[in-house]
BAFI-3210 file (N, C-alpha, C; in Angstrom, 3 decimals, decimal comma, padded with zeros to 6 digits):
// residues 106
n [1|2|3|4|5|6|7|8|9|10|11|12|13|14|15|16|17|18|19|20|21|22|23|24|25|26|27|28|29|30|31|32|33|34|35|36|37|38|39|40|41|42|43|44|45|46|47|48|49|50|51|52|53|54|55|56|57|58|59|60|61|62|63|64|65|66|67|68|69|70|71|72|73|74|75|76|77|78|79|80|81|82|83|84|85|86|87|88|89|90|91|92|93|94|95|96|97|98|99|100|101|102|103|104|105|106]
n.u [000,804|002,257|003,963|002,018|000,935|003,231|003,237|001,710|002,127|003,887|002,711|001,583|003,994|005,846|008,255|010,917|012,787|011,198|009,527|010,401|011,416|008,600|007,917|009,624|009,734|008,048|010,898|012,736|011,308|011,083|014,204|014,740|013,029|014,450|017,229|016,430|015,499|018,326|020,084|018,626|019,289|021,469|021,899|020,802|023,048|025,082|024,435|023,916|026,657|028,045|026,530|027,496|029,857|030,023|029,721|031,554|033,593|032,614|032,360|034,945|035,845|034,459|035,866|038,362|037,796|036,969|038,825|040,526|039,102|039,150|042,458|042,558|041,107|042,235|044,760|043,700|043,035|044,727|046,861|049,089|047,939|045,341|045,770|046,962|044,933|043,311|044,897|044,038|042,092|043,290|043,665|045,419|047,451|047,701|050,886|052,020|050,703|047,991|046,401|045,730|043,154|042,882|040,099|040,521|039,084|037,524]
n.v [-001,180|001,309|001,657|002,675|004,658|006,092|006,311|007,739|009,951|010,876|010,695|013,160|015,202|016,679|016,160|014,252|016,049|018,152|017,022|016,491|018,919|020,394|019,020|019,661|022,331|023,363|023,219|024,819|027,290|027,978|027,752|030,084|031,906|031,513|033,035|035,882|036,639|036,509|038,062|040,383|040,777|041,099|043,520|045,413|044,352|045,686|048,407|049,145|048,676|051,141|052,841|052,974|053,635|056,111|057,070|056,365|058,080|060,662|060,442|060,535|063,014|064,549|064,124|065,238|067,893|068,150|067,444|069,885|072,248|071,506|071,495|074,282|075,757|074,845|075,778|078,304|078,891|079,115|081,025|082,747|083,028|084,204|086,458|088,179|088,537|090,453|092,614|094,629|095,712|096,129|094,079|092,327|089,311|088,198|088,482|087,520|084,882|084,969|086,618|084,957|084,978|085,004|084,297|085,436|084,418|085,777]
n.w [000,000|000,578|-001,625|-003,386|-002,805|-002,771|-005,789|-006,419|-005,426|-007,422|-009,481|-009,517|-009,897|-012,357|-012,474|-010,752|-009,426|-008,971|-007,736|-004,930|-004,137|-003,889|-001,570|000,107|000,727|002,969|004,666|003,537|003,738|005,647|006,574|004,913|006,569|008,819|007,915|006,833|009,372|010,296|009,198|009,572|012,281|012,296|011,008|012,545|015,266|014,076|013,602|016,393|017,257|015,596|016,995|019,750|019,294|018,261|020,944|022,951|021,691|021,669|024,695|025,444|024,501|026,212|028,192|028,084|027,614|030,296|031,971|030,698|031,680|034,462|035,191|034,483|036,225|038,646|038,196|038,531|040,987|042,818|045,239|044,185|041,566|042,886|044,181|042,246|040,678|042,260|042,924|041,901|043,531|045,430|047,880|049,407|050,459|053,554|055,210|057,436|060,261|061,399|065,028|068,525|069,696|073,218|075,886|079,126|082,013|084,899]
ca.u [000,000|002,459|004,335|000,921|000,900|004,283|003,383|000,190|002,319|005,147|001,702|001,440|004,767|005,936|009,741|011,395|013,183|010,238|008,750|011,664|011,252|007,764|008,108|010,713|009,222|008,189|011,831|012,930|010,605|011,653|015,764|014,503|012,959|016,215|018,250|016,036|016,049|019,808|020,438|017,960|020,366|023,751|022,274|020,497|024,162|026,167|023,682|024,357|028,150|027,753|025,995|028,700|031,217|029,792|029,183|032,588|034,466|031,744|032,955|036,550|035,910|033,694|036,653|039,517|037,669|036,718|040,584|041,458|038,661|039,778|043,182|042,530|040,504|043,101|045,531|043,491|042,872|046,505|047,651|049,679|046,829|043,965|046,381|046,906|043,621|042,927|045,791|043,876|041,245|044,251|043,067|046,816|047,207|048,610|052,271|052,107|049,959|046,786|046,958|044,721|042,708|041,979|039,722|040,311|037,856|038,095]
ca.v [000,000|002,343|001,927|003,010|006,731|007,165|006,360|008,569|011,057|011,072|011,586|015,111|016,407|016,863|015,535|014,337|016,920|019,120|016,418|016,823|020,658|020,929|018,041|020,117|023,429|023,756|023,461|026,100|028,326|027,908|028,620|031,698|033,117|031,955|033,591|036,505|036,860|036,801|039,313|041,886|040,906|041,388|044,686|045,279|044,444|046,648|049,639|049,502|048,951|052,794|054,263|052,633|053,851|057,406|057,513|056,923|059,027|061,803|060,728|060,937|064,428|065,225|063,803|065,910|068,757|068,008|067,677|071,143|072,705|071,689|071,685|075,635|075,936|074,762|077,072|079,720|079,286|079,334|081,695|083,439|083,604|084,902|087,903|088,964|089,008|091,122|093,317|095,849|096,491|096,720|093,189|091,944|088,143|088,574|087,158|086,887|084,453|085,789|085,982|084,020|085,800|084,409|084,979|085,303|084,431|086,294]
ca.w [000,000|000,860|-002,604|-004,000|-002,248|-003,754|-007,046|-006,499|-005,332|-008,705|-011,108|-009,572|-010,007|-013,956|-013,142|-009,683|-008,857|-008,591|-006,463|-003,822|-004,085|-003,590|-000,621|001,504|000,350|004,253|005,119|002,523|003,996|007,173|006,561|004,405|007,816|010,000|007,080|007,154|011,018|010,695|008,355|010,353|013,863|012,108|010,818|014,345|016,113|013,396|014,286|017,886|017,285|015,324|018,241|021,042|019,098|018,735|022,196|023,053|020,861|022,455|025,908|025,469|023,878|027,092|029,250|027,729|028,105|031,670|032,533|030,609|032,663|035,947|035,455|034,147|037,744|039,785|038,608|038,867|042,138|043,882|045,810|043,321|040,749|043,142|044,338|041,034|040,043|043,795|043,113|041,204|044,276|046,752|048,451|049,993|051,130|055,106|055,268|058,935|060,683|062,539|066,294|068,502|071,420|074,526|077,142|080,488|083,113|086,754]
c.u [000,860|003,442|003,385|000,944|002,207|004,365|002,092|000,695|003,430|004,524|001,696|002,329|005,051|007,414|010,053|012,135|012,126|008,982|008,984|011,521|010,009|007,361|008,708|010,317|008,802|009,840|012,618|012,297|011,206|013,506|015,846|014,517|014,009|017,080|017,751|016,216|017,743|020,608|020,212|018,650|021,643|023,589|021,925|021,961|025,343|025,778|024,129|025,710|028,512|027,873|027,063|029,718|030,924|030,025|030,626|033,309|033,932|032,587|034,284|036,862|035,574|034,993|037,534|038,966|037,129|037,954|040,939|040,660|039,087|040,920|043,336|042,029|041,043|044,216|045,102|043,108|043,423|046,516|048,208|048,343|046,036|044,580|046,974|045,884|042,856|043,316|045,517|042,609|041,830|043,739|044,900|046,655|048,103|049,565|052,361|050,760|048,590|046,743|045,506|044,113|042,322|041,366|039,971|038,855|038,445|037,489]
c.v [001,261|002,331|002,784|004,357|007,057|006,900|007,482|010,084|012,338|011,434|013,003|015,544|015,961|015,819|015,319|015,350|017,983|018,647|016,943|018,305|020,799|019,994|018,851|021,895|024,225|024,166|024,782|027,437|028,718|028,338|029,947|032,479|032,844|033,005|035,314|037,472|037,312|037,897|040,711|041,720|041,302|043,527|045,888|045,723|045,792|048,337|050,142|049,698|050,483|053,642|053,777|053,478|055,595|057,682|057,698|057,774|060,460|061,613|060,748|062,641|065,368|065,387|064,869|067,535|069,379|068,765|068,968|071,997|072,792|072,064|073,690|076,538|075,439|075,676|078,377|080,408|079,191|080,665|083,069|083,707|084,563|086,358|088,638|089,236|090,377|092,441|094,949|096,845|096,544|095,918|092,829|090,775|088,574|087,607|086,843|086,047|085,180|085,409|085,582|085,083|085,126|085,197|084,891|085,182|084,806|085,094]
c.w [000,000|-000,612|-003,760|-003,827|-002,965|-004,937|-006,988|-006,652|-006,469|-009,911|-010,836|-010,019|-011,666|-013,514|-010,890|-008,737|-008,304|-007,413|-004,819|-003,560|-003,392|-001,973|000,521|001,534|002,189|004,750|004,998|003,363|005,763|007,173|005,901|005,802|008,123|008,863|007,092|008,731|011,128|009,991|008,911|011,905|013,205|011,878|011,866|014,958|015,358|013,864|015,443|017,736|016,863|016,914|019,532|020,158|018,757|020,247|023,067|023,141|021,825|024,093|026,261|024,839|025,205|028,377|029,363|027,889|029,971|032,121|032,017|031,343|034,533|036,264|035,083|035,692|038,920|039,952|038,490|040,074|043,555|044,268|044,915|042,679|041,463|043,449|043,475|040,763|041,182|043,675|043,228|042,609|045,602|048,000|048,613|051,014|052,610|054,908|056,712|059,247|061,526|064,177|066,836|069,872|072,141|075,132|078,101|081,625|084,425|087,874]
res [x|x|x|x|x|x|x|x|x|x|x|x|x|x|x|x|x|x|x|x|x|x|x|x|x|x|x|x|x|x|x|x|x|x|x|x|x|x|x|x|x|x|x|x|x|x|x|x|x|x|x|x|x|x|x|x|x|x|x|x|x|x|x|x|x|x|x|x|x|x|x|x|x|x|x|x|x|x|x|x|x|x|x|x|x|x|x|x|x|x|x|x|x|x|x|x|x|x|x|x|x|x|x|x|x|x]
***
């Protein structure tokens, strides 16, 4: 009987090969989507790789100007620097120490 279904099934197709084709035709369809799917993740993962690598570049730009900021705000706010900048409204850092007052109690 079961030689019977596959002769039943060799009148439909025109030639064997097209048997086999239209037989696995599920399968086909099925590695299209995975192939599909995998095409839209690679171009998915390549996307993101872009935007990481912007983002970077941006925070090493953000960094370097961090560091010339601070280091511009540290020396501007020595000693030397601030009494130059003072000079002109006759502001003078004390070279002696300040003295201390006590109280006495009677």
């Amino acid at each position: 009987m079961k030689m019977e279904t596959n002769r039943m099934d060799r009148n439909k197709y025109s030639s064997v090969s097209n048997m086999m084709v239209y037989k696995n035709l599920p399968y086909l369809s099925v590695l299209c989507l995975i192939g599909l799917i995998y095409i839209a993740n690679v171009h998915f993962a390549e996307k993101n790789m872009q935007k990481s690598q912007k983002l970077i570049e941006e925070l090493k730009e953000l960094k370097s100007d961090y560091w010339t900021l601070r280091s511009g705000i540290l020396y501007n706010s020595t000693e030397g620097q601030i009494s130059k900048k003072v000079s002109d409204q006759e502001i003078y850092i004390r070279t002696e120490a300040p003295k201390k007052l006590i109280r006495k109690e009677n």
